[in-house]
C-alpha positions, 0 to 999 in steps of 0.5 A: 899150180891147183887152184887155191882153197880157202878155210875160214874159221869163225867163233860163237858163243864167246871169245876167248874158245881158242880159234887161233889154236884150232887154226894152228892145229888144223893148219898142222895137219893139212902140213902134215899131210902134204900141203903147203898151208899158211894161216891169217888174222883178219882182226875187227878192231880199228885199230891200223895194228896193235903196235901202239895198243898197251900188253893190258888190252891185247897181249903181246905184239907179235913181229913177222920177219918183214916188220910186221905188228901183230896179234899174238896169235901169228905166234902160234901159226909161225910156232905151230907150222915152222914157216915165217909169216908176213904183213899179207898174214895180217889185216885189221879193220884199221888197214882196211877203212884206211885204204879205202879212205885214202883211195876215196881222197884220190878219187878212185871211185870216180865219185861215188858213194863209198860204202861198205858194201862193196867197197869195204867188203871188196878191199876185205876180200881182195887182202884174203886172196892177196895170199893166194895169188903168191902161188906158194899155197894150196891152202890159206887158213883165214881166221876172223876174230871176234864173235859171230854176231859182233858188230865189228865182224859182220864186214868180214862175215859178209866177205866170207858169204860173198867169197863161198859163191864166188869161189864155190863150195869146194873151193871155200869153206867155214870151220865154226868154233862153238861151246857146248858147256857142261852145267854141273848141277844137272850133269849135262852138256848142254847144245843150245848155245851151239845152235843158237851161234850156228844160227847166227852165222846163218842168218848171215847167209853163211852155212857152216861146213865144220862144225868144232865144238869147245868142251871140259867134258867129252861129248858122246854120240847122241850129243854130236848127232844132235847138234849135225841135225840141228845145224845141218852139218854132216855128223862126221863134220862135228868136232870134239875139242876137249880141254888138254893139259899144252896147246900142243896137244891139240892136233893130236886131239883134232887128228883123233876126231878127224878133222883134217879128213872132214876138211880135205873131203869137203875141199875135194882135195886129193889125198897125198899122204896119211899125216906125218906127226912123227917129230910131233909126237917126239916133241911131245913126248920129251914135253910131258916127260922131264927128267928134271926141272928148274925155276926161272922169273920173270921179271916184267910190268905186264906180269898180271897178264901172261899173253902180254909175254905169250912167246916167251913163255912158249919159247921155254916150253921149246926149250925145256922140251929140248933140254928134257926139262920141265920149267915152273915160270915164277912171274915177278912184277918189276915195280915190286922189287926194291934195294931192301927185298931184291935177295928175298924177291929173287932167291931159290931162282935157277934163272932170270929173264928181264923182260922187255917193255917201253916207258920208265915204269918199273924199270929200277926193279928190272936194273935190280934184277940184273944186278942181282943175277950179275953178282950171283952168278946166276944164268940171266937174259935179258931181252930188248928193255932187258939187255939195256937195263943190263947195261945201265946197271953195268955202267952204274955199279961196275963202271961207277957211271953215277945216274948212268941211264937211257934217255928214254928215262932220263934225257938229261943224264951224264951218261947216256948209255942207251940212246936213241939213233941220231937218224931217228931224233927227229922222227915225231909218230912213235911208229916210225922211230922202230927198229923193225923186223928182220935184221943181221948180226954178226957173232963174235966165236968164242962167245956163249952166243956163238956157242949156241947159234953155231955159226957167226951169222943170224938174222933175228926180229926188232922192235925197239927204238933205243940203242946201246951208245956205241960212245962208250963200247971201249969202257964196257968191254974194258971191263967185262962187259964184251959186245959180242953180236954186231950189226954189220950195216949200223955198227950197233950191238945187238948181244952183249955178255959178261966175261966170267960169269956162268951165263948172262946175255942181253939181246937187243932183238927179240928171241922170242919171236923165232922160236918154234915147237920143232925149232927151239931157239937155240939162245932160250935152249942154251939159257935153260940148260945153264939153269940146269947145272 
């Protein structure tokens, strides 16, 4: 195999410009030109994961098939290429010290002074190339969170520096994202802070081989001249990304601005194939051109904040696009559902998603939830959290379980429906009691859930610590509430359905996770649908 080229892609001015998607879309178009692409996040905080970080502080936690805690932003690189992700696509600060820490207390450094330089920047680089050396790559997309200049980042700027000469210039190189912002009460488009971020990164010793600037307005020519001069990158190396109405978009926009040509003549790369967008621009097309639309809440306690359920936003994009639909999101925060405004609160929706989540905060609003797309016939999924506060209302209303709960919740009550494993009781660090990652379930035929997979066998993704008490199936299914998706190794339910009801499933797993532009999940497309007769 040729040997393996490197694309690193850092931001200046301010956070928040959109690296993850630029990555994802240049990633996108080398795919689309015939090579084989993966993309990373090398996150500066020092946290080990985001796993125990709440939804408020970084979005939703993202979970590759390998178990894997996440950013969000592997979402879309798994959602943008189609190919899965792993732990090697993840690094933070926190696994980086922590190596290190650990191979200094076995004395791996022979005693000597453990330092940044090389020994931090040595473990950086080495957890870089570690997705290389799989031999399942031409190219690996390396994203450096945060902000040039930021503290935190300067270890993995200096790795980036160090790995341009030790790799050489064609075989490693830097897309920079910067903004050039419009000031409205001059009518300009404004360089300065573009220069001023490049010259940042220079005096890190990096020079910037692409330049990609962030924009409200289109720039003109004179404007992208300017910035090559200023910047020392060559003027067909500078990028326009103007603000489009869907993320998907975005590769269009780059491939129209040549993106993916700057980048493959820089990395000297032989040309296979003009890009190939065909189902991408199918997708699209379906995407900005409904024939009809339906409302659908969701009912969760981060709501303030749409990242902290980013791929399950995305996840109706993908399946409104495939039932040509457009869906307008309600966001509906669960502690402000009560017995006397559930009807109020929740009336005119084609559908309700529960949403998952952890700890005892607004989950009553959520059991209303449920009960209330129960007892209307109305298409209703509910996810991880979601699915168990299905079942804890099913066991209160319908079985007439009084105090029916998870002992999450509530450890003294009667009825334990949802419980923790046996196995995990005894397990103190809040990491180690998940259910993590990839895991089978075996679908019953028959079923809405069969009906939408098409087949009795899936593998979906985990992240929970509570299961449905196995102790009570025979009262559920006795009376309508039918276990239709089992894990095959524990026994466990991982999908349950109402009998009768026009569409109501909770999963244990998190759909969400699997969902892709090109690839809907086929659970959010058969939901969507229901919500649409």
């Amino acid at each position: 195999m040729a040997e393996v080229k490197y694309v690193f892609v850092t931001g200046g001015v301010t956070s928040s410009l959109g690296k993850g998607i630029v990555s994802a879309s240049l990633a996108k178009l080398l795919q689309s030109r015939g090579y084989s692409v993966t993309i990373q996040k090398l996150d500066p905080y020092i946290n080990i994961d985001p796993g125990t970080l709440n939804p408020y502080e970084h979005g939703e936690c993202y979970v590759t098939l390998d178990g894997a805690e996440t950013d969000l932003d592997l979402g879309h690189y798994e959602r943008f290429l189609n190919v899965p992700t792993s732990q090697a696509n993840s690094v933070t600060t926190g696994k980086i010290y922590q190596t290190v820490i650990n191979k200094e207390r076995k004395g791996d450094y022979l005693g000597k002074t453990v330092q940044v330089i090389p020994h931090i920047t040595d473990e950086i680089k080495k957890r870089i190339k570690q997705l290389g050396q799989s031999n399942k790559f031409d190219i690996i997309l390396t994203e450096i969170g945060g902000t040039v200049g930021d503290i935190e980042s300067l270890p993995y700027i200096e790795s980036v520096r160090q790995l341009k000469w030790e790799l050489g210039y064609q075989n490693c190189i830097v897309v920079h994202l910067t903004l050039v912002p419009f000031l409205s009460a001059t009518g300009e488009s404004k360089t300065k802070p573009t220069q001023h971020s490049v010259k940042e990164l220079l005096e890190t010793g990096i020079q910037p081989d692409v330049l990609v600037l962030r924009t409200e307005k289109p720039l003109n020519t004179d404007i992208k001249r300017k910035v090559a001069l200023f910047c020392n990158v060559e003027e067909n190396a500078v990028i326009e990304s103007v603000d489009v109405s869907t993320i998907y978009e975005v590769p269009m926009k780059m491939l129209e601005q040549g993106l993916d040509k700057a980048v493959v003549k820089k990395l000297a790369l032989p040309v296979k194939h003009e890009p190939d967008l065909s189902e991408w621009r199918a997708f699209l097309d379906k995407l900005k051109n409904p024939k009809h639309s339906v409302t659908v809440g969701i009912v969760g306690k981060y709501v303030e904040l749409p990242d902290a359920y980013k791929s399950i936003i995305e996840s109706f994009v993908h399946a409104g696009a495939a039932n040509e639909c457009e869906i307008e999101i309600k966001y509906i925060h669960s502690e402000e559902i009560n017995e006397s405004n559930t009807a109020s609160v929740l009336q005119g929706l084609n559908g309700i998603l529960v949403a998952p989540g952890f700890g005892s905060r607004g989950i009553e609003g959520k059991i209303l939830a449920a009960r209330y797309a129960r007892e209307n016939n109305i298409p209703f999924l509910g996810i991880c959290l979601g699915m168990q506060c299905a079942v804890i209302e099913f066991a209160r209303n319908v079985l007439n379980f009084e105090g029916a709960d998870s002992t999450e919740i509530n450890h003294k009550t009667k009825y334990p429906v949802i419980d923790i494993m046996e196995e995990q009781k005894s397990v103190i660090n809040s990491g180690g009691t998940m259910r993590l990652g990839g895991y089978k379930c075996i679908i019953t035929k028959g079923s809405k859930a069969y009906e939408a997979y098409g087949t009795t066998e899936i593998v979906e993704r985990h992240r929970h610590r509570y299961e449905f008490n196995n102790k009570y199936l025979d009262d559920f299914r006795r009376h309508g509430m039918d276990p239709v998706g089992i894990n095959p190794e524990s026994g466990l339910v991982e999908i349950i359905e109402l009998t009768g009801h026009k569409w109501f499933a909770g999963v244990q797993f998190h759909p969400e996770y699997s969902s892709t532009a090109l690839n809907p999940h086929p659970l959010f497309v058969s939901f969507v649908k229901a919500c649409t007769v």
